[in-house]
The first five atom37 places (N, CA, C, CB, O) and aatype in JSON, in Angstrom:
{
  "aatype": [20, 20, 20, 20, 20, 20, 20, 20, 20, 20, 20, 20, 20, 20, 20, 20, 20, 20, 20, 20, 20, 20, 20, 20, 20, 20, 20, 20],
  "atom_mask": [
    [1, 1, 1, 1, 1],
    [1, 1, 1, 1, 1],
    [1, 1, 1, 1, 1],
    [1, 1, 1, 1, 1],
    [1, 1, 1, 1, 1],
    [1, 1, 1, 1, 1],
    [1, 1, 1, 1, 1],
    [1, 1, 1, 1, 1],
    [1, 1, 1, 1, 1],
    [1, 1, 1, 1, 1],
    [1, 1, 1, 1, 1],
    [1, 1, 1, 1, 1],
    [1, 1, 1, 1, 1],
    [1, 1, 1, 1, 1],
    [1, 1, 1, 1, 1],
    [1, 1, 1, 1, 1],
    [1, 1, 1, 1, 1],
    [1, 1, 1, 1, 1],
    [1, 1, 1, 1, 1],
    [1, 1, 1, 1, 1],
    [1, 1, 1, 1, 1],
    [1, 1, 1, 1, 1],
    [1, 1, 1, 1, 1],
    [1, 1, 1, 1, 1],
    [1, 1, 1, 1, 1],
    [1, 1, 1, 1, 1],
    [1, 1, 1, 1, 1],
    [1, 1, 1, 1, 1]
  ],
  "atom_positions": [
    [[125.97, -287.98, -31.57], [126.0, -286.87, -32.53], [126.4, -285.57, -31.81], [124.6, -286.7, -33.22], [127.04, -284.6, -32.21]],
    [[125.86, -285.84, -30.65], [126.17, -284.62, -29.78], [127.94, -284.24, -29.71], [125.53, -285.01, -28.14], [128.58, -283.2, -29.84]],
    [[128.24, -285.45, -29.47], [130.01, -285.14, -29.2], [130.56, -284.95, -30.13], [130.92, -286.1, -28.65], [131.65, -284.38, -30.07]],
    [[130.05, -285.33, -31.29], [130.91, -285.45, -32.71], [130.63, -283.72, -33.25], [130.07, -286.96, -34.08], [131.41, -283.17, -34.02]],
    [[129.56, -283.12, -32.78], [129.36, -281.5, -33.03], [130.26, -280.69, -32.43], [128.06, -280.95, -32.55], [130.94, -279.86, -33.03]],
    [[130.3, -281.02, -30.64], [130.82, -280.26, -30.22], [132.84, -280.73, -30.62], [130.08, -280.19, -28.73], [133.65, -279.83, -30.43]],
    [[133.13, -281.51, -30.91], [134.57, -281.93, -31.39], [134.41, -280.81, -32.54], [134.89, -283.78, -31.94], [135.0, -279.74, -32.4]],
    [[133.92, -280.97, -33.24], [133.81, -279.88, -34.92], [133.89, -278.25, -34.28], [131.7, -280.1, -36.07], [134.66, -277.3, -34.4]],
    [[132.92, -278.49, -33.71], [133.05, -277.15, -33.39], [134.37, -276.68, -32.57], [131.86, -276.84, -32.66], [134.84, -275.56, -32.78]],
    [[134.81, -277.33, -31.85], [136.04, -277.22, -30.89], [137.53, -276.99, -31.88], [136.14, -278.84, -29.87], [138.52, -276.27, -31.74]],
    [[136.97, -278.23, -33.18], [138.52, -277.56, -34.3], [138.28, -276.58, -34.86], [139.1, -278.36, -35.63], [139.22, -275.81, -35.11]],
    [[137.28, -276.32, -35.15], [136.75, -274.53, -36.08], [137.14, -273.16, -34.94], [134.3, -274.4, -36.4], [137.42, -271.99, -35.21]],
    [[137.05, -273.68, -33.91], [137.6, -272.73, -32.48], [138.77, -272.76, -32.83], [137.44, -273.27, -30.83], [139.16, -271.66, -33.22]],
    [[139.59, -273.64, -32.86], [141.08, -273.93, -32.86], [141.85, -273.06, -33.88], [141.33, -275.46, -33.19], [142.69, -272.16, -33.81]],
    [[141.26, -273.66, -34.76], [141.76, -273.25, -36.01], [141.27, -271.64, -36.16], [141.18, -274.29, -37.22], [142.11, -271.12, -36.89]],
    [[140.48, -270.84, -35.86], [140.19, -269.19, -36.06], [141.12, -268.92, -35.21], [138.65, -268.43, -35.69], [141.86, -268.01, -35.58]],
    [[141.45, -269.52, -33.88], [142.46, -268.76, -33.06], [143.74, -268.82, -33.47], [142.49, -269.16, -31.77], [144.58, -267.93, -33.34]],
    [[143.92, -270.07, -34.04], [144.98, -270.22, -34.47], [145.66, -269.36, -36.44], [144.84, -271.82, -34.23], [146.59, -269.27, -37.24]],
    [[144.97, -269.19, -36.3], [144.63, -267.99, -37.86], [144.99, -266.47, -37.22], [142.4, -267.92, -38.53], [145.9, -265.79, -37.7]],
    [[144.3, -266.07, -36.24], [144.06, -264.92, -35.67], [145.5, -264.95, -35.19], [142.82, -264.79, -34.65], [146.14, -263.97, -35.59]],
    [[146.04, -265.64, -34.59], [147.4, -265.75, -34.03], [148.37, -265.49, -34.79], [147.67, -266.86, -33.57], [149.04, -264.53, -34.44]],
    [[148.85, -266.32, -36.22], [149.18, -266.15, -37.08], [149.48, -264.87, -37.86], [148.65, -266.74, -37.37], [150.54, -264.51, -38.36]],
    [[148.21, -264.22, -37.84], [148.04, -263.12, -38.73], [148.27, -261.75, -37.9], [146.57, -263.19, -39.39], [148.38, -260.73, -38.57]],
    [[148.38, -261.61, -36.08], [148.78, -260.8, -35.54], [150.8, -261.05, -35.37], [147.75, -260.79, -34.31], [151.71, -260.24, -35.21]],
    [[150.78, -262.11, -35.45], [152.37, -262.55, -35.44], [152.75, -262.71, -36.54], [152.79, -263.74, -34.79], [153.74, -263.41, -36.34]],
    [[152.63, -262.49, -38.26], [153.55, -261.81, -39.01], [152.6, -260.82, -40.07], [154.57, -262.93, -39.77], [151.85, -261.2, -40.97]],
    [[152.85, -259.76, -39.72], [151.49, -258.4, -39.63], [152.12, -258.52, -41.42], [151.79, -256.18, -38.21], [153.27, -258.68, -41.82]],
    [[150.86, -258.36, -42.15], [151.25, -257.94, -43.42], [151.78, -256.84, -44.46], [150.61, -258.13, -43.7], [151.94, -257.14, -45.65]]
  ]
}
């Protein structure tokens, strides 16, 4: 259970950075 949290948590990392990235590279 332990690994299967920290995997979840590791795509929810991914994915905000990858949002944050996004949203500084085509500014609205």
């Amino acid at each position: 259970m332990a690994l299967h949290k920290t995997v979840a948590l590791s795509a929810v990392a991914a994915g905000i950075m990858l949002s944050l990235g996004a949203a500084q590279a085509t500014p609205l």
